[in-house]
C-alpha positions as CSV (number, residue, x, y, z in Angstrom):
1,X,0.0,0.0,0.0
2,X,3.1,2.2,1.1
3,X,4.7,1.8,-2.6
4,X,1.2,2.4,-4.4
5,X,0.4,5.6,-2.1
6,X,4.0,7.1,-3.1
7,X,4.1,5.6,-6.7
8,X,0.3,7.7,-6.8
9,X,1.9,11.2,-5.1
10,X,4.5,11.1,-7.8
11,X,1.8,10.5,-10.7
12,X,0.0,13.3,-9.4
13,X,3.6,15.7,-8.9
14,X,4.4,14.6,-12.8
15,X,0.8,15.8,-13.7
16,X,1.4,19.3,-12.0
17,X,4.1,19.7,-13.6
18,X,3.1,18.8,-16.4
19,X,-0.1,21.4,-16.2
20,X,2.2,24.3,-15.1
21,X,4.8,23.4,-18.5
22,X,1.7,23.7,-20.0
23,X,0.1,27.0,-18.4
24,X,3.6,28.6,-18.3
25,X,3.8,27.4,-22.5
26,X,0.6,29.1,-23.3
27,X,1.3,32.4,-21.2
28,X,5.0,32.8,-23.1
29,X,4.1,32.4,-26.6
30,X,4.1,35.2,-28.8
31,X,1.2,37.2,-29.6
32,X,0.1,37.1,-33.5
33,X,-1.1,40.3,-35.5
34,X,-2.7,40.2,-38.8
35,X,-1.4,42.7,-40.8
36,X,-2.5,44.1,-44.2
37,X,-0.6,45.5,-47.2
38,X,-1.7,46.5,-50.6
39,X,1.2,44.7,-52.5
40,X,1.1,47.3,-55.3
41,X,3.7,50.1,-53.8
42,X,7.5,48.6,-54.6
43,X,9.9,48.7,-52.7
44,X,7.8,49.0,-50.2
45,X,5.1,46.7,-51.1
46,X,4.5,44.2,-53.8
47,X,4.2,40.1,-54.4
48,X,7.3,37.6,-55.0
49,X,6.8,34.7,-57.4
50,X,5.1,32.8,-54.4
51,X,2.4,35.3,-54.2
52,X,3.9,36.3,-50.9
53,X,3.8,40.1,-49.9
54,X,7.4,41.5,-49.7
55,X,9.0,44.8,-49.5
56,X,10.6,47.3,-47.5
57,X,7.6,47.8,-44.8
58,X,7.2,44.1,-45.0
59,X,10.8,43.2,-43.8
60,X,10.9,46.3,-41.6
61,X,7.5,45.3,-39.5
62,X,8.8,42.3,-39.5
63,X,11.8,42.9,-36.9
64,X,10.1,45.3,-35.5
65,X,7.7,42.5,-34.4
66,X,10.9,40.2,-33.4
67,X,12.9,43.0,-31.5
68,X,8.8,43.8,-29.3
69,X,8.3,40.2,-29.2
70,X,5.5,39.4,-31.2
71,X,4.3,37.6,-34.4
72,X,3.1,39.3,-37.6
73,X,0.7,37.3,-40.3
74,X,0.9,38.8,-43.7
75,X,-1.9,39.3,-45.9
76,X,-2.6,41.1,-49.0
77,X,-5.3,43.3,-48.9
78,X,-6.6,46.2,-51.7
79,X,-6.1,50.0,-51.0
80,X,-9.6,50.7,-51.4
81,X,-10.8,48.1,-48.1
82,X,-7.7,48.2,-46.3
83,X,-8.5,50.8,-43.6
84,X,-11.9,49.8,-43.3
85,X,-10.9,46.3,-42.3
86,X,-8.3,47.4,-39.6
87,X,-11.5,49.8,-38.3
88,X,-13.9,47.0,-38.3
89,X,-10.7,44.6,-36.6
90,X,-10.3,42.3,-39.3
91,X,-6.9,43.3,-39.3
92,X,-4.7,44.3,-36.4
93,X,-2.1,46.8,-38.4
94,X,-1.8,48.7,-41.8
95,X,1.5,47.8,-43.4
96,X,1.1,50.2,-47.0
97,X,3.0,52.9,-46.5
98,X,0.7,55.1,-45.3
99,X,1.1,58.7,-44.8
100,X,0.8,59.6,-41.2
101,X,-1.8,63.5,-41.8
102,X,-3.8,64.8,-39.8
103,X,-7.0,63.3,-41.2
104,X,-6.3,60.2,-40.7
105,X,-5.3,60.3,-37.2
106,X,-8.9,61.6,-37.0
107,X,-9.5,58.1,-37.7
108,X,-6.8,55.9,-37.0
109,X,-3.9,55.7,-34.5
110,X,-0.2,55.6,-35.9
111,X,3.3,54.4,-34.8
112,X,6.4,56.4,-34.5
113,X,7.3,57.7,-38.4
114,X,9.5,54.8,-40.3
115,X,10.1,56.6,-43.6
116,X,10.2,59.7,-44.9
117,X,9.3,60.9,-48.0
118,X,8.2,63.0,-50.8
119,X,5.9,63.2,-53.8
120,X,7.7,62.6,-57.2
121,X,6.4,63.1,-61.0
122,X,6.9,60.9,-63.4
123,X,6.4,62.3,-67.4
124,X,7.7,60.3,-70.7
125,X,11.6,60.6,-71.8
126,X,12.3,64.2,-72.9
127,X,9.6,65.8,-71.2
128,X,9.9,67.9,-68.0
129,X,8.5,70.6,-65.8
130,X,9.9,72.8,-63.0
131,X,7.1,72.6,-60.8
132,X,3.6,71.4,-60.0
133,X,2.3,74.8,-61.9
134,X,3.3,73.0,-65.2
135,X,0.7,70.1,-64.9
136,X,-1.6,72.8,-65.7
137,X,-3.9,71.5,-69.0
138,X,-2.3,67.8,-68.7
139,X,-3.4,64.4,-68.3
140,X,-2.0,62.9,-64.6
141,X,-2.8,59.9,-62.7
142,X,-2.5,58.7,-59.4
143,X,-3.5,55.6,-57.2
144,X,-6.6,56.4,-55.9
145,X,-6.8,58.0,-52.1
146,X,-3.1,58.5,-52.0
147,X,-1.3,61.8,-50.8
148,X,0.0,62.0,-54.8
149,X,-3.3,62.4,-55.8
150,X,-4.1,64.9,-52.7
151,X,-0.7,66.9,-53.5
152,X,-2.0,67.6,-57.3
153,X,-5.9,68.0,-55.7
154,X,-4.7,70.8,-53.6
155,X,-2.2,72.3,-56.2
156,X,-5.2,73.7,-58.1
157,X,-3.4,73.7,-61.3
158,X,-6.2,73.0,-63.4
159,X,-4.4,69.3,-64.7
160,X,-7.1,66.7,-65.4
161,X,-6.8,63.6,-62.5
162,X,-6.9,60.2,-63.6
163,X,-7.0,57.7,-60.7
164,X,-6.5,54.4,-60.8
165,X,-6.8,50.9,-58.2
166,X,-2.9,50.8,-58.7
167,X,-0.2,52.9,-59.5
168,X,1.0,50.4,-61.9
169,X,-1.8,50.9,-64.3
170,X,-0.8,54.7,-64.2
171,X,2.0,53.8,-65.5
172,X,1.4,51.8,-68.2
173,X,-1.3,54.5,-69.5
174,X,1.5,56.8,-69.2
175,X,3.7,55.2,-70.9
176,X,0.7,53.9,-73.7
177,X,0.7,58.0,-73.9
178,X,-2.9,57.8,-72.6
179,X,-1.5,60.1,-69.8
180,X,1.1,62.7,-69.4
181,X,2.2,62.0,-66.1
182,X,2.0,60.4,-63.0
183,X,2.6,61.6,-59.3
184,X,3.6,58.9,-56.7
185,X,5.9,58.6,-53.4
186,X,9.3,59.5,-54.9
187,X,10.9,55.7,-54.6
188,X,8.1,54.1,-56.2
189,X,8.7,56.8,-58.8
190,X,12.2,56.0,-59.0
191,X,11.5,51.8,-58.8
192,X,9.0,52.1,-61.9
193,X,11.3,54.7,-64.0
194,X,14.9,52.9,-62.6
195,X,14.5,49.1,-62.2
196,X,11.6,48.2,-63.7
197,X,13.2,46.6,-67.1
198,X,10.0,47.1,-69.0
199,X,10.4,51.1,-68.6
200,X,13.8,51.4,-69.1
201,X,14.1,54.4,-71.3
202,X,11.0,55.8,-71.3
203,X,10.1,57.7,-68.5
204,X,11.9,59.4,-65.6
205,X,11.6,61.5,-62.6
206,X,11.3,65.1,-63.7
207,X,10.3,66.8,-60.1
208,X,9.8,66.6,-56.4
209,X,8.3,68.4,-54.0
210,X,9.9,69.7,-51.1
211,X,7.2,69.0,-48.5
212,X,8.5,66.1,-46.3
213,X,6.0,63.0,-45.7
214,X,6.2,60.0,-43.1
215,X,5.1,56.5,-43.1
216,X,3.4,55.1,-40.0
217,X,1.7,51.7,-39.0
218,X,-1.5,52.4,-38.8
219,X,-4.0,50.9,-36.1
220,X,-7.3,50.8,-35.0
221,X,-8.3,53.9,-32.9
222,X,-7.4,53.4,-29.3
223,X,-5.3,50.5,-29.0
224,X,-2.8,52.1,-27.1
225,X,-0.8,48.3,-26.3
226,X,0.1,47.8,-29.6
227,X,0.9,51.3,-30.6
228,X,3.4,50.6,-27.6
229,X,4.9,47.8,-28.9
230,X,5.4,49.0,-32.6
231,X,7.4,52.3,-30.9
232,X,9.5,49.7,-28.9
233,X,10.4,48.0,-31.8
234,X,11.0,50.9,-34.1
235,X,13.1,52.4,-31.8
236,X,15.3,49.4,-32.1
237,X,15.4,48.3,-35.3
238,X,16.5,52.1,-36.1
239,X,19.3,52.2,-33.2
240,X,20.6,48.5,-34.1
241,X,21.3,48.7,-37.8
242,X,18.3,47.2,-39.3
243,X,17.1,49.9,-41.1
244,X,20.4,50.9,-42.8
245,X,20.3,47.1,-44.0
246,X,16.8,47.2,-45.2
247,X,17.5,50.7,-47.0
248,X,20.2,49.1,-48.7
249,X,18.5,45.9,-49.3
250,X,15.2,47.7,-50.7
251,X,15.9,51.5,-51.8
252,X,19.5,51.2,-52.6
253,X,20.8,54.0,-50.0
């Protein structure tokens, strides 16, 4: 009876500890976000031959979630539904460099800047302007709801605004001649006019503004714990070198 009462203690000690492995398991693992991207923005932003959303704010959310301890699930998600699915909490964070304005904090909370930027036109080889004045009695397209868009909106220049679902299809109407330009984040402008084989020699940067913008990750109104946790991460993929190796890997700087 002795050896059954101390062979059951143990059974139960072994159980215990086996429940508080268990407990202590669940309480450690890493909290998982489900972030959306429009993959239609490179660098920052687009699709590898898997279908896979990769990019600059990709692999930059991405340690900022390993360096604040948490778990990022990718998904790609259209321009025109991504902020109402982040409002509604179908997704936890907006990964498409987005444009941190006043507006949209209205709306939406935003982490710590991680890129600056400003708004580039693109016009066919051989053509140029020296400012936004010049646009006046052309053709110029935009992705829709983006600050290029806003930026030739509030110019008041009298051009004639195309937009379009994706700043790709700008492009090829520009080049198609179907447009005379197109205004976009400055390296998108310079990916599409630079690296993209299919435009090589026929269209180019011709201006910039000199108004700075910043990217944010954007968030649903009042979740103050993960705005937390983005900062924390920011902060040190910024101070450890992470950035300066996703510039170089992504942008070329």
């Amino acid at each position: 009876m002795e050896d059954e009462t101390l062979n059951g203690f143990f059974a139960k000690l072994v159980l215990f500890f086996f429940a508080l492995f268990c407990v202590s398991g669940n309480a450690m693992a890493a909290e998982k976000y489900i972030v959306a991207s429009d993959c239609t923005w490179p660098p920052f932003e687009l699709l590898d031959e898997a279908k896979k959303p990769v990019g600059y704010s990709i692999d930059f959310l991405r340690a900022v979630a390993k360096a604040a301890g948490f778990e990022v699930e990718n998904r790609n998600v259209a321009w025109d539904g991504i902020f109402g699915g982040v409002r509604t909490g179908q997704y936890d964070i907006v990964a498409s460099s987005t444009t941190i304005t006043e507006e949209r904090k209205l709306q939406f909370d935003f982490s710590d800047p991680y890129f600056e930027i400003v708004q580039a036109v693109i016009m066919p080889k051989g053509k140029t302007i020296k400012s936004l004045k010049d646009l006046k009695g052309l053709r110029v397209g935009g992705q829709i709801a983006t600050t290029g868009i806003f930026v030739v909106k509030n110019a008041n220049v009298g051009a004639t605004i195309k937009e379009y679902d994706d700043v790709g299809l700008a492009i090829q109407d520009l080049v198609a001649g179907r447009i005379d330009a197109v205004v976009c984040d400055d390296p998108v402008a310079k990916y599409y006019s630079l690296k993209k084989k299919d435009y090589e020699g026929k269209i180019a940067v011709v201006f910039q503004t000199n108004d700075k913008e910043y990217f944010g990750f954007t968030v649903k109104k009042g979740r103050k714990d993960l705005i937390e946790k983005l900062n924390r991460g920011i902060k040190i993929v910024k101070e450890n070198g992470t950035e300066a190796a996703l510039k170089k890997k992504w942008i070329g700087e």
